[in-house]
Structures are given as C-alpha cells and as structure tokens.
N, C-alpha and C positions, 0 to 999 in steps of 0.2 A: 932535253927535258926542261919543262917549263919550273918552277915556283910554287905553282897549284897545290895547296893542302886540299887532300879527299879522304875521306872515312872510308878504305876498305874492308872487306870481309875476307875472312881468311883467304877464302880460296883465290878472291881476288890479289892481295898480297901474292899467294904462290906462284899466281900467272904473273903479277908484273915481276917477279924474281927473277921467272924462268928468261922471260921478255930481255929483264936489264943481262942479262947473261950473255942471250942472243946479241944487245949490241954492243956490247964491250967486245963480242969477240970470241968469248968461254965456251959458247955453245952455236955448234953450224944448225938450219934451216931444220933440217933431218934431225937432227937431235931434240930440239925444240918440237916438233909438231908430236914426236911419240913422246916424250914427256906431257906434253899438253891433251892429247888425244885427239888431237888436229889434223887437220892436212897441213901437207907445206904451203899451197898457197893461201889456205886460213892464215898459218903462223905470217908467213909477208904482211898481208892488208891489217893484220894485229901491231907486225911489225911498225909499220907506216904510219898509224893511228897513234901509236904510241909517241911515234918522233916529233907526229904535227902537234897533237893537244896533250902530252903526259899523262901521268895516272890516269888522272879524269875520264880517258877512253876507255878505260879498264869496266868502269862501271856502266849498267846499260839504261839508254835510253828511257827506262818508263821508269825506273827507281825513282821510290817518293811518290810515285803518281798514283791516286786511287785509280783500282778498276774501272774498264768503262761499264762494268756490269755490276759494279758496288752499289747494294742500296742505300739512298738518299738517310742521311743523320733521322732526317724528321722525320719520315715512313719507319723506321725500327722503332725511332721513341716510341710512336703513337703503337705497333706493336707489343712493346713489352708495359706500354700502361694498360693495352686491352687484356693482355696476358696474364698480370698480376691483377685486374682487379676482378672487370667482367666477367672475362673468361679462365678465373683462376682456377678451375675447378676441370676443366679440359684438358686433355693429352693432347699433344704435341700433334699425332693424325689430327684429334678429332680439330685441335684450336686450328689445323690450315683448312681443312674443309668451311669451318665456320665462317673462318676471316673472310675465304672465297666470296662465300654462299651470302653473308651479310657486308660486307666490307669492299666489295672489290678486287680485297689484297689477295695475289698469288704469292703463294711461299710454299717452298714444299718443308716437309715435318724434318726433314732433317736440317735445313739452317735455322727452325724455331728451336729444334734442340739445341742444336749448336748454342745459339743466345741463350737458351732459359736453363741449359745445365748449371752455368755458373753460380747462375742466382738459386738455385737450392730449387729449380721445378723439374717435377717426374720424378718418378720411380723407378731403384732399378731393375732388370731384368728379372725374372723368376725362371729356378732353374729345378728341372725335377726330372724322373726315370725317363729314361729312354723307351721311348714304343712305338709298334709299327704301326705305320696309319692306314686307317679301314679304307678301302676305295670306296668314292662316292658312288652311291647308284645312279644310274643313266638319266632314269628318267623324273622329272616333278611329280610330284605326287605319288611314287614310288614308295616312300618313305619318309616321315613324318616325326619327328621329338616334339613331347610334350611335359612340361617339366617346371615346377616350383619354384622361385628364386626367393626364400628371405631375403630382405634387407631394407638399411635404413634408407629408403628410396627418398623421403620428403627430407632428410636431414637430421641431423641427430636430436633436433628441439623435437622431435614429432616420433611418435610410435612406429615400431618398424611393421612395417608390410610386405605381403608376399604378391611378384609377378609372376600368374602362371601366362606362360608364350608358348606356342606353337611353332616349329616350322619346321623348311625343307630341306632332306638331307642334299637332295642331287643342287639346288642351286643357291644353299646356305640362307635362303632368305627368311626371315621371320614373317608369321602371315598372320598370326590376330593374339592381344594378349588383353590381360585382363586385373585389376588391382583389386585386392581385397586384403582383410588379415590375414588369413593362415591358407595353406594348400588344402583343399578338400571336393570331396567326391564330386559336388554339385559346380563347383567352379572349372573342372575340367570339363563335367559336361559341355556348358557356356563356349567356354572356348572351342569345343568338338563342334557343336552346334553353328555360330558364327565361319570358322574353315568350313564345312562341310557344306552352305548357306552358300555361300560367295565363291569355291572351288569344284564342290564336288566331293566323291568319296577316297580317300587315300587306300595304298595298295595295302598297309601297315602301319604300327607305331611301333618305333623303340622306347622304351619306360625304362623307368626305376622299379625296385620292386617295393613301393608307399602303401598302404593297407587301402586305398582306393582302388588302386590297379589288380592288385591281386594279394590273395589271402597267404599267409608266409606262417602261421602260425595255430593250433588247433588243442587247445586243452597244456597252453605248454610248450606244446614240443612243434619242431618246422615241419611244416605242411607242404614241401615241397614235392615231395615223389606219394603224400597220401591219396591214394582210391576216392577218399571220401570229403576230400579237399570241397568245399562248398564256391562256386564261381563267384566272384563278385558283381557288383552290379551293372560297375563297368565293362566287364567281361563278359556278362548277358548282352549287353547295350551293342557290344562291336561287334561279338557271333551274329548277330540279328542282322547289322549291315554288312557282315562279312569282311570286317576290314581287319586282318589281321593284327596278333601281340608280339612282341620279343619283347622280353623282358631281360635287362641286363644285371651285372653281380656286381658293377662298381660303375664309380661316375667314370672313369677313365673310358671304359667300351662306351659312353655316350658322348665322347669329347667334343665332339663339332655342338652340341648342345650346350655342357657345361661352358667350353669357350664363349658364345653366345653370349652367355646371362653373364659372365664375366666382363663381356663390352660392353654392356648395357648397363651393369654397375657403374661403369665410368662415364660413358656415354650421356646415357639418360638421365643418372641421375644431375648430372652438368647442366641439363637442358630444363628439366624441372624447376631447377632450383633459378636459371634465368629468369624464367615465366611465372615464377613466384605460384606453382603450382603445388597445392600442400596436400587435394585430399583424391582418393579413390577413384572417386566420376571423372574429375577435371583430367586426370591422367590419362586413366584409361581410355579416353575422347581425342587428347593429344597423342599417345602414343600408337593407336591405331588410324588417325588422319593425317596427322603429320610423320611424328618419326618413324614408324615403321616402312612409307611408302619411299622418305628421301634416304635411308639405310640400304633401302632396297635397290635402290639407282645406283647407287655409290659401291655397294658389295657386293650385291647378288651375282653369282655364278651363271654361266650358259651351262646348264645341262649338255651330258655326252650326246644322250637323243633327244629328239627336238619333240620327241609324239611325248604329250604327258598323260598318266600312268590316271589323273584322276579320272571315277568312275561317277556318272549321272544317279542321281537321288535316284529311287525308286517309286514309281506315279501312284500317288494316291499314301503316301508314308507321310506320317505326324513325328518329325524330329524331335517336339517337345515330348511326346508318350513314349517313344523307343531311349530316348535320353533321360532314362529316370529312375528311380528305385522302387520297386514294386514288392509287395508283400499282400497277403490274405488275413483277411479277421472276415470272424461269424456274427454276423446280424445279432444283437441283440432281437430278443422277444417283443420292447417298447422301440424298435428301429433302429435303435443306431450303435455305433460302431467305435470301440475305444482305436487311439490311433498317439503314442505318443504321449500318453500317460492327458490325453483331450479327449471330450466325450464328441460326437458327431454325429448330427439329427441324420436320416437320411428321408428323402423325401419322394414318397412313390408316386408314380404317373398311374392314369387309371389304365393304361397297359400292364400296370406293375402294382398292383395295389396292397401286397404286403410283401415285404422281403426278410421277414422273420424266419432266422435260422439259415438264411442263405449266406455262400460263399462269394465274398465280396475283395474285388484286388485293389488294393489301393496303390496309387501313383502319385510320387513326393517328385513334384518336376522341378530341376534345378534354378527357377526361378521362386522356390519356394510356395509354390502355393499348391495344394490338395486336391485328387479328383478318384472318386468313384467310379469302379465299372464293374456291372453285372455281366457275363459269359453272354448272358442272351437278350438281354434287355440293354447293352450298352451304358451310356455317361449316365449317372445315376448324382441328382441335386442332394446338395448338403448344405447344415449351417452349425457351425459350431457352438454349443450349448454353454453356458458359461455358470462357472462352478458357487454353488448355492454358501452365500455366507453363514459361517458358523454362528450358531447363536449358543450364547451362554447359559 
C-alpha cells in the first residue's frame, strides 16, 4: 500500500476492507468474491490494482469528470434566463417545443423540469376521480366537440374572453375557434360554418347542454323528457344538415374536449401574451393560422380508419340561411315589420307590390345582419326606420 489520501464512499471503504483482509491473509479468494459479489478472478485484478496504486484503484476512472453528454454551463444559463423571463408563462412541454421551434435548443420536458422545479416553475399534478376512458371513434370527422372556454385569455389587465373551438374526437385535433365575449348561439354558428367550409359535414357533435344547444327548461320546470320541448335553433340548423346531437350531463363525458381548452389555457394563452396580442381579431387570425395548424403537427392523432367520416356540403345550400335563427312576423298594413323591438321598412318589387298582412320569416344570420323572405316571392329588400324623436 502506498501513502495516497483518497475520499472514499462508503461502499468504496467496504470494498477496500474486504480487499485489505484479502491480503493480510483474513480472507481466501472465494470468500472475498462472495462477499464483494464478484467473481474470483474480478477479486484477483482488484486484488492486483490494489497492490500496484492503493486506495486510489478503488475509485473509478470517470469520477469527478462531467458527462460527455452533460450540457454546456452557458446553453442551461441561456435556458433558464429564456425560462424565467420570455417564456415564463410556458410549461415545461410547451417551453421544449418552443425552444425547438425558435431556438435550436433540443431538450426534452423532463430535464427542463428537472432545472425549473427547484426554482419554484410548474404546477403540480392535479388529481381527481377515476374514470373509464371513452374509446376514440375510428374515424375524422366521425365526431366532433364544440364548446366555450372563458378565460382571462389576453391577461388579467384586460377583460376576460370566451374561446369557442371545435374539434376532432378520432384525431384530437382542434380545427377552427373563434374569440369573442361570451358563448352564444351565433358564435357557434361561425364556428359550424368556417369547419363545415374547409371540412365538410361532420357524422355528429357532442355538446353541453348551454340554452344554444338545447332547451333544458319550460315555464320552470326541465324540459328534458317534455313532448312539447320547442327545438332550438341550433337544432333546427343541424336536423337540416343531418348532422347529428349527443348531448352530455357533465364536462367529465366530454373530457378529450374539456382537456383541450385546458391546454390551450396554458398554451395559448403563453403565446398571446408573447406576441403582445390583446384583442378578439388579432387572436382569432393567430390562433386559426398559426396555432392551431403547428398543435396540430405536434398532437394530432392518426385515426383508427384512414376513410374520414366528413360528408360533402349539399349543391346549391346557403350555409349562411341554414346557420341562423329564424322566426315569422305579419306585415304591417304601412309594410313593414317589427323585429326586435326595430321597425323595418319592406320594400316591394313590382312582382310583389304589396305584402300587407303577409307572413314573412325573418333570418338573424350569425354575422348579425337581417334578411327577409317571402314563401313565394323569395329575398324581400329592407331598411330600417329610425325611431322619431320625442318632442315636448
């Protein structure tokens, strides 16, 4: 034995005990390797090792020495300065996608956890009832979520907003959404409209049951199993295209959706607040040209069957008139027609030269603007009258 002072580690200590045992004599070859869990001719060239350079053998080769696969000091700094400042608002997936996508840098989400748990980034897990999960349908376009999300999407200095999104059950993809304030009838339309535009007609929707979707309530009392339950408008709108409802009793039976809008809390609103993107338009422009299509690369699923499920518009069909809420008023005597607590001139062609007393349907198209139609005379012109100031 040489002189050599070395810092062992326990186990090391135990091995050179057993070692010094071995040459003193205390312990044969065979005793030594099952103690060590060695072979005997391990224990020898341990033995040997030991004689020529002391302890020091004991310890291995690379101790002390960074990985050759340890990343560089200066690549983590420059990460956890983009981490905390840039991209402080990112989870762990989303900041190594980004870093990818803008930066170069490959990392996977687990050694940015690794780094950013200490420093107080992420959230932890969320844990809730166990349940069994619905099998995806085979095919795209098979089935379809369509569904609300408040939140404070522009950040809490700014009004919170509702994203209503679309998408695919069989291949998880989101396919067109939409910003505005609150969830309502006309805004789903929009969204039905733009899918149906660019897709095609879906096999179904799964819903909530929101008072757009369907009527839940009647003088009172639930309208569920009532005879005389009145359809909604959106329920006229889908029977027309045939595109089937299921309607679900909790967010839980629409969970591949609810999860969804729950990434997209994290998600997008990270990416917004990058791009210094605060209102409605500028979103909705982003989130259907850019985030939606690179989500879609990154998660979309391969459906079980490759045939998808969407069905072709029907030739000669006005998406705008079938996507709209319609109702009858009787012609005024002087022409025109209350609508909305608004008076409405109507204007006869000389095919049409009075329509006094007639039954007239009016269509509120989810782009908000008003149209006339007679049963037999068709698009009938209008202009809105405007209310005579009180005099004293």
């Amino acid at each position: 034995m040489n002189g050599t002072e070395v810092k062992l580690t326990l186990p090391q200590v135990q091995r050179y005990e057993v070692c010094k045992a071995l040459l003193e004599g205390r312990l044969t070859t065979a005793e030594a390797a099952l103690a060590l869990g060695l072979s005997p001719r391990q224990v020898q060239r341990l033995q040997a090792r030991l004689q020529a350079d002391g302890p020091p053998s004991l310890v291995h080769g690379n101790t002390a020495r960074p990985p050759a696969n340890k990343t560089p000091d200066q690549l983590k700094q420059q990460v956890l300065d983009l981490a905390t400042t840039t991209y402080a608002r990112f989870n762990f997936c989303h900041l190594a996608d980004i870093l990818h996508e803008e930066h170069g840098i490959l990392l996977s989400d687990e050694t940015l956890r690794r780094w950013l748990r200490p420093l107080g980034h992420g959230r932890p897990a969320r844990r809730g009832k166990h349940r069994r999960r619905r099998t995806r349908r085979p095919r795209e376009g098979e089935l379809l979520f369509l569904d609300g999300s408040p939140h404070p999407w522009f950040g809490s200095r700014h009004p919170s907003s509702c994203l209503l999104l679309s998408s695919d059950d069989a291949t998880g993809k989101p396919l067109w959404g939409l910003f505005q304030p609150a969830e309502d009838r006309d805004g789903c339309f929009a969204v039905c409209y733009h899918v149906f535009v660019r897709f095609g007609l879906p096999g179904a929707f799964y819903l909530d049951r929101a008072s757009q979707f369907i009527t839940t309530r009647i003088g009172g009392t639930h309208a569920t199993h009532n005879p005389d339950r009145q359809p909604t408008h959106f329920e006229i709108a889908m029977s027309r295209l045939k595109v089937g409802l299921i309607f679900a009793y909790s967010p839980q039976a629409r969970g591949r959706g609810e999860r969804l809008n729950g990434t997209f809390q994290d998600r997008l609103v990270a990416e917004l607040a990058l791009h210094n993107i605060t209102t409605a338009r500028r979103a909705t422009e982003y989130l259907n040209t850019v985030f939606i299509p690179r989500y879609s690369r990154r998660f979309g699923r391969t459906p079980a069957d490759p045939r998808a499920a969407w069905r072709p518009l029907p030739a000669g069909i006005d998406l705008h008139e079938v996507l709209s809420a319609k109702g009858t008023r009787t012609v005024a005597l002087d022409g025109t027609v209350r609508f909305e607590g608004q008076t409405y001139q109507l204007l006869p062609t000389s095919r049409c030269p009075s329509l006094a007393r007639a039954a007239i349907e009016v269509q509120q198209w989810f782009d908000g603007s008003l149209h006339f139609r007679h049963p037999r005379h068709g698009v009938i012109a209008a202009k809105r009258l405007r209310r005579k100031a009180r005099s004293d």
